[in-house]
C-alpha positions as CSV (number, residue, x, y, z in Angstrom):
1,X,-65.8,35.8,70.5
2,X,-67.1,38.9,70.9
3,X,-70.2,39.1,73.3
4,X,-72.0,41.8,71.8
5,X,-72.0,40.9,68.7
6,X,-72.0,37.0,68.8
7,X,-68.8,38.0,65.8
8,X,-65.4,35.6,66.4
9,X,-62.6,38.0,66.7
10,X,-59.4,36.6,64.9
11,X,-55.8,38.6,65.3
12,X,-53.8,37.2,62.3
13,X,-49.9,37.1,62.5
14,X,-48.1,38.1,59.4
15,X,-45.1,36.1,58.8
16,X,-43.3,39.2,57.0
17,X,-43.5,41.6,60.0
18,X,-39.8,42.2,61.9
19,X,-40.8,41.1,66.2
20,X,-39.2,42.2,69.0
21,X,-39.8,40.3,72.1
22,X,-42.5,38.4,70.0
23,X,-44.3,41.7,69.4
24,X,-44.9,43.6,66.2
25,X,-41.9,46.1,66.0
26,X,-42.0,46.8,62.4
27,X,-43.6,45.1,59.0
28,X,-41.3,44.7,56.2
29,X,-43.6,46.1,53.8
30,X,-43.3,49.5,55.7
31,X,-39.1,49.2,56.0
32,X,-39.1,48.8,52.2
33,X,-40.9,52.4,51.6
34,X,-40.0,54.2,54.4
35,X,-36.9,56.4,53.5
36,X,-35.1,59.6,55.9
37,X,-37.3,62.9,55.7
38,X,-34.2,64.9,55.9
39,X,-32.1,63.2,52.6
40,X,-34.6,60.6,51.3
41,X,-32.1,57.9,51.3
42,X,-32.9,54.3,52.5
43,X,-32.9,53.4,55.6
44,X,-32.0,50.3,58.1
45,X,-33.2,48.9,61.3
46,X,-31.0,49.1,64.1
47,X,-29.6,45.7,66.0
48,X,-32.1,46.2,68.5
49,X,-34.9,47.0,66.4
50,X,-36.1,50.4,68.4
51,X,-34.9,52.5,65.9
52,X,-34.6,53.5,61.8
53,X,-30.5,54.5,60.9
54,X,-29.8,56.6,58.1
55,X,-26.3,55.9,57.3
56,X,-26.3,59.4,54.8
57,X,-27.5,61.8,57.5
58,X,-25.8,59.7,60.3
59,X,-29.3,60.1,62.2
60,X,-31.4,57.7,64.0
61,X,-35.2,58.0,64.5
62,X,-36.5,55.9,67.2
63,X,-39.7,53.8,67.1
64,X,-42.2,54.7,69.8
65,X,-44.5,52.4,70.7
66,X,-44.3,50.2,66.8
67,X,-44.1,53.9,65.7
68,X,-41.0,55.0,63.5
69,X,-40.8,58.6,64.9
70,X,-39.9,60.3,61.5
71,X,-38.9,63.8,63.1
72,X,-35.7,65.3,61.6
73,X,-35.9,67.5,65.1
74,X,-36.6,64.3,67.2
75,X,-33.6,62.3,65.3
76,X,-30.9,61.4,67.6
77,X,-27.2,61.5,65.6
78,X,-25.6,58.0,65.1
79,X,-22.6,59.1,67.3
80,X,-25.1,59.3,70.8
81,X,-25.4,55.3,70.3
């Protein structure tokens, strides 16, 4: 409840987002849009789920705090992995 304004706060869980560690990593809805910036191919979710793989570019872009880091210049190449 909140105490200023007498309000219940609720958080609701969405059963479609992707959890890591039982936190929020990515939603679905946002994979299923999301393509590379430097081809505009589709793109996956590695193992781990820290980071977006485009197979095309051979690129990974990290996510940074449940932030996909959509940087062509902050993309790491698939071989570092």
């Amino acid at each position: 409840m909140d105490p200023y304004s007498g309000t219940l706060i609720v958080k609701e869980k969405f059963d479609n987002d992707l959890t890591m560690g039982g936190k929020m990593a990515i939603s679905s809805e946002l994979l299923e849009i999301l393509v590379c910036p430097k081809c505009k191919e589709d793109i996956q979710l590695t193992e781990k789920k820290d980071g977006l793989i485009c197979r095309h570019c051979r690129l990974i872009y990290e996510i940074r705090d449940d932030i996909p880091i959509m940087l062509i210049d902050e993309a790491r190449p698939l071989d570092d992995v």
